[in-house]
N, C-alpha and C positions, 0 to 999 in steps of 0.2 A: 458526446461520442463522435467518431469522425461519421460527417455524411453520409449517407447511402448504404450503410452500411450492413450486412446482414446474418451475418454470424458472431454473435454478440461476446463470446470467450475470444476472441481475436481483435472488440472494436477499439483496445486501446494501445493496439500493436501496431509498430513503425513501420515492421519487415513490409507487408502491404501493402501500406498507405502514406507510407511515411510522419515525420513528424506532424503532431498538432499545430495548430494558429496561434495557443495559448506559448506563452513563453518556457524554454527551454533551459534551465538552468544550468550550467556548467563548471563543476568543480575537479578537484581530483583526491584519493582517498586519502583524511588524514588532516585535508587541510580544514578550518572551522567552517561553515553558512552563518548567514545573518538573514533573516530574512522580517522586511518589514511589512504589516499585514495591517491593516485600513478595508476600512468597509464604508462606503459614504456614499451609496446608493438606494438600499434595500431596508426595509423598517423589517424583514425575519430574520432571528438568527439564522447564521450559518455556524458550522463545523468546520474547520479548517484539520484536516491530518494529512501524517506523510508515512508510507509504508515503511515499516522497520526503524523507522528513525527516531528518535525522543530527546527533550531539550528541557530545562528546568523551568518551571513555572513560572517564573520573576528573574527575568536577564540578568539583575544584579544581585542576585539572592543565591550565594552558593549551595546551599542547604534547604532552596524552597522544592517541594515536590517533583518528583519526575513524569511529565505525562509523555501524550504523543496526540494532543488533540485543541485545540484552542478554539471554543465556541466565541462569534463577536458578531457584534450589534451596529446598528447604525452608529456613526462617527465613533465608532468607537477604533485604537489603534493597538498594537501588541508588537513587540520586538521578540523573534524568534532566535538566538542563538545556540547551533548544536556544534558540540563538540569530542561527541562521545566515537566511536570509532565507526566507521561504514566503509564494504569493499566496495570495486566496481562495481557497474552494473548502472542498469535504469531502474529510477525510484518512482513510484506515483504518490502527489501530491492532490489533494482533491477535497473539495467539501462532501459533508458528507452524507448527505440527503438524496436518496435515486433522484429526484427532482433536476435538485443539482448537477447530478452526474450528465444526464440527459441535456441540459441545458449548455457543458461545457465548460463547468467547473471544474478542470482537472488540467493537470498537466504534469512534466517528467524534469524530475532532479537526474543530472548525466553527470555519474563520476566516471571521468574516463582513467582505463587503465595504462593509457600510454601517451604521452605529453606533447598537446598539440599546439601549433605554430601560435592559434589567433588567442590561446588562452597560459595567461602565465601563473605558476605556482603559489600559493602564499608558502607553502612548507616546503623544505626537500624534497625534489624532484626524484632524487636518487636512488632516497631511501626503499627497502624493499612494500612491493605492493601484499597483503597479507590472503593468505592460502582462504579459499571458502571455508563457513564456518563450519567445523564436525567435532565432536565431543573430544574432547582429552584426552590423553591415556588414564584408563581406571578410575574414569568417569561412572556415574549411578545414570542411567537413560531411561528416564518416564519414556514407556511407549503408549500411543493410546490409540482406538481402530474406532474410528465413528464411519458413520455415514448418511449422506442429507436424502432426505425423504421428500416424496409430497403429499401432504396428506391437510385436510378442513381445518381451519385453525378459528375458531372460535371466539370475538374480540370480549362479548360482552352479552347480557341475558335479552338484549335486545334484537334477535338476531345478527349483528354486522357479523361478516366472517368472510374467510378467504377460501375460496372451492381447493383454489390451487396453492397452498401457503407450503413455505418448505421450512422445514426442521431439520435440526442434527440430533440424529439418535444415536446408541452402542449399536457398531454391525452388527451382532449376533440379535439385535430385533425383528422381528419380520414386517417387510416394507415393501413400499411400494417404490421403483426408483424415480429419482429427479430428473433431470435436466442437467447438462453438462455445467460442472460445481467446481466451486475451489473453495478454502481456507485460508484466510489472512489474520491471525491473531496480533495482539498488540501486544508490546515490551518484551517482544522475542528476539532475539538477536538469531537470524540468517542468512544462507547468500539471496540476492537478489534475483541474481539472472536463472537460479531454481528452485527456489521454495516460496518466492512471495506470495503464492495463490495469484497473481494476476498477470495476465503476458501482456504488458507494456512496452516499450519502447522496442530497442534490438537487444533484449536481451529473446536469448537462442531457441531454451527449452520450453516446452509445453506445459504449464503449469496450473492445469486444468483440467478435472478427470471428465471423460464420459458415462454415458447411462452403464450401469453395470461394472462398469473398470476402478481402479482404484490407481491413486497416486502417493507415493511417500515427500515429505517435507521434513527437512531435518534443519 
């Protein structure tokens, strides 16, 4: 997290504090990433993911699985290639252990929407940049209303437990509320700069509900 920081729905936000120390990736929508990932310090796994984004399991394997997560090990290496579609906006990249997060494991994929001097295109520059993402016409829309709770979470017959553990339940449960929350699912395709569940970089909107309030992600 950036330094000193004290309001924790805002600590991976640029508008503030500007960019992280950690590198800053630069592409524009459209064109592929490669991203190569090495681990040849640590004997724990890590998690490596990247919000909204997914890449096939085996770089050279057309038809190997699609995830959005690559666990790796000491000396161990992985070739990331995504090529699937992403708008603007800022992405978070992160392992994915609070541990990690805390330590500065993170940092921001930057698709920019408009074509800048130090960074040149691999695709057509031209082409049009694609509208955020919203249902179809005469689309079916899963709606679903949860809401994160705090309430004792129980690990095991041995006592360990969390006083303060948070859950997602159906709002119409009776609860107690959280702490200011968000929602980031995997292999959802949305816009960045307002539905990620996390305010990252300069992307604009508040993406994070408070106690009592509610927020929509589409």
């Amino acid at each position: 997290m950036h330094e000193g920081v004290t309001d924790e729905d805002i600590s991976m936000s640029s508008c503030p504090y500007g960019d992280p120390s950690t590198p800053v990736l630069e592409t524009y929508p459209g064109d592929p990433i490669v991203i190569r990932l090495i681990d040849g310090a640590h004997e724990e796994q890590h998690a490596f993911n990247i919000n909204e984004m997914s890449w096939r399991k085996e770089i050279t394997d057309p038809v190997s699985p699609i995830v959005q997560e690559q666990t790796i090990g000491i000396s161990e290496a992985f070739n990331i290639r995504i090529d699937e579609h992403y708008d603007a906006g800022d992405y978070l990249y992160y392992f994915g252990g609070i541990d990690d997060l805390w330590l500065g494991l993170w940092g921001i994929i930057r698709a920019h929407k408009c074509r800048q001097k130090h960074l040149l295109p691999l695709c057509n520059i031209n082409k049009p940049v694609p509208k955020p993402h919203c249902p179809p016409k005469g689309a079916v829309i899963r709606k679903f209303e949860i809401a994160a709770i705090q309430t004792n979470i129980e690990y095991n017959r041995y006592g360990d437990h969390d006083p303060e553990g948070m859950v997602f339940v159906p709002l119409d449960m009776p609860h107690k509320p959280s702490n200011r929350v968000s929602l980031s699912p995997q292999f959802l395709k949305f816009c960045p700069q307002c539905s990620s569940g996390v305010n990252v970089g300069y992307n604009k909107e508040e993406q994070t509900a408070a106690p009592r309030k509610c927020i929509k992600y589409l």
